[in-house]
C-alpha positions in Angstrom: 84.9 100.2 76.7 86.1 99.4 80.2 89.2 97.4 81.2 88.5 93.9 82.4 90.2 93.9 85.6 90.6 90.8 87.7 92.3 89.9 91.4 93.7 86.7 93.3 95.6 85.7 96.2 98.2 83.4 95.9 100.7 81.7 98.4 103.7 82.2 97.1 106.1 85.4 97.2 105.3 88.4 94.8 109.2 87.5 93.5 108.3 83.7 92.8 104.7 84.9 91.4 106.8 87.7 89.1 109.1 85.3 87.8 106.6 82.9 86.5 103.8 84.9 85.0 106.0 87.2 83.0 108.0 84.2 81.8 105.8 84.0 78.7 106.8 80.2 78.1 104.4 79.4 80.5 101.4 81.7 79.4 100.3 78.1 77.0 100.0 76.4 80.7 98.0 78.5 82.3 95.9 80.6 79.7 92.7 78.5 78.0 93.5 80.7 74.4 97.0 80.4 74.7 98.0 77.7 72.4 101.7 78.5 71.6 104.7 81.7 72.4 107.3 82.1 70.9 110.1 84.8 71.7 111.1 86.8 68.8 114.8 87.8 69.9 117.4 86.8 72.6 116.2 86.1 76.3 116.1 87.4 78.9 112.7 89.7 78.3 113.3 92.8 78.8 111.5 96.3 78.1 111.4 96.0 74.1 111.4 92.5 74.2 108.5 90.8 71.4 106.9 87.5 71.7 104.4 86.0 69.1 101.4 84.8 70.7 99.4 82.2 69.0 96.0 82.2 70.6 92.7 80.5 69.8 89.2 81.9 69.7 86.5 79.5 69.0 87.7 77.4 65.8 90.4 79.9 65.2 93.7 80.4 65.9 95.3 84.0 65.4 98.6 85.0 66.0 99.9 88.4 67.8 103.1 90.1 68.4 103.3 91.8 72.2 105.7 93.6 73.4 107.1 93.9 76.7 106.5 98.2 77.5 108.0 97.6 80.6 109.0 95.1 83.5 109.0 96.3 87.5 110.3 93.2 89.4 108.7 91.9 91.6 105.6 94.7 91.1 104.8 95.3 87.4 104.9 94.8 84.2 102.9 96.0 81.0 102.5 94.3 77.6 100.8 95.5 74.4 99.9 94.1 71.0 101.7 95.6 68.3 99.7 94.0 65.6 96.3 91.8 64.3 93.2 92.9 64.4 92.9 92.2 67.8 95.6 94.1 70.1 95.5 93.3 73.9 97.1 95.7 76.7 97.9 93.4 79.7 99.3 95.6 83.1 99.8 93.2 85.5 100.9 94.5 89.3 101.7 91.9 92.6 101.0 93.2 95.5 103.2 91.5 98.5 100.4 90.1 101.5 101.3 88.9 105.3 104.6 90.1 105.4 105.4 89.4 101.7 104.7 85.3 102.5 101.9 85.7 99.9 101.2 88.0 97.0 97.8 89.5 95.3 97.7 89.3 91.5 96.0 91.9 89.5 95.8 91.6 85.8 94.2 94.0 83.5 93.5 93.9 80.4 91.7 96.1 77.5 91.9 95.8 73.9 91.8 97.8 71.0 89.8 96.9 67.7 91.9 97.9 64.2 90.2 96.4 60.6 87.6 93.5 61.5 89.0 94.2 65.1 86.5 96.5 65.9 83.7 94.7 65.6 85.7 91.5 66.6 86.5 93.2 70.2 82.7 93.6 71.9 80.6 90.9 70.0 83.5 88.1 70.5 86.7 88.7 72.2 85.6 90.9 75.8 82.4 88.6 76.1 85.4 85.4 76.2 87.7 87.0 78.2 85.4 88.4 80.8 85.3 84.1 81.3 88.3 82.8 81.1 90.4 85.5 83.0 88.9 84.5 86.1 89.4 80.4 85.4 93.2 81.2 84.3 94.1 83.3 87.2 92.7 80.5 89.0 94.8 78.2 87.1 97.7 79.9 87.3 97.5 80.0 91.2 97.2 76.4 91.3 100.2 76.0 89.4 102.1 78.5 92.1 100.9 76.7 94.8 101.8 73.0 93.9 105.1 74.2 93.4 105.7 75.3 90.0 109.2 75.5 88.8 111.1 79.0 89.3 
């Protein structure tokens, strides 16, 4: 299957824009599924770093480790689930826009199936997350631009 790939502007520097979406704290605020993170070592995150994600999907709520596969600042960063049925692979890149004043976000994002997984990944999870990745990007560039916290 195909990655789902999505892209947005947002007016704020690829360093700001860097700093907040790989802070996964902040994935619950701007993520519809993401009900909950919680880092499983020391901060700061770092190549190797693991977070538990806590997701929900429909009525259900399922929790994945990620791992952080590597961290480019202020221009990429890769993430893959290391367990679950369900195991995402998020690269997301910033490219800096007029002058570096502004940045374009590009997430992608595929998934691979393992157990129920398999047949969990086209009939459910791709069909929801071909929605909601554009409303959270959206989300998330709201946040930037009001002035989220660095």
């Amino acid at each position: 299957m195909s990655t789902i790939k999505e892209s947005i502007d947002i007016s704020r520097s690829p360093e700001e824009v860097f700093s907040y979406v790989t802070d996964p704290t902040h994935l619950p605020d701007w993520q519809e599924s993401a009900v909950s993170v919680r880092l499983l070592g020391d901060a700061p995150i770092t190549a190797g770093s693991k977070v538990a994600v806590t997701r929900r999907l429909g009525r259900r709520e399922m929790v994945t480790t990620m791992q952080v596969i590597d961290l480019d600042p202020p221009r990429s960063w890769h993430i893959q689930g290391i367990d679950g049925p369900v195991r995402g692979d998020v690269q997301g890149t910033i490219e800096p826009i007029d002058n570096g004043e502004h940045s374009r976000l590009t997430l992608a994002l595929d998934f691979e199936g393992h157990g129920i997984g398999k047949a969990l990944v086209p009939l459910v999870v791709r069909p929801h997350v071909r929605k909601e990745m554009p409303r959270d990007e959206q989300t998330l560039k709201g946040i930037l631009e009001a002035g989220a916290p660095r």
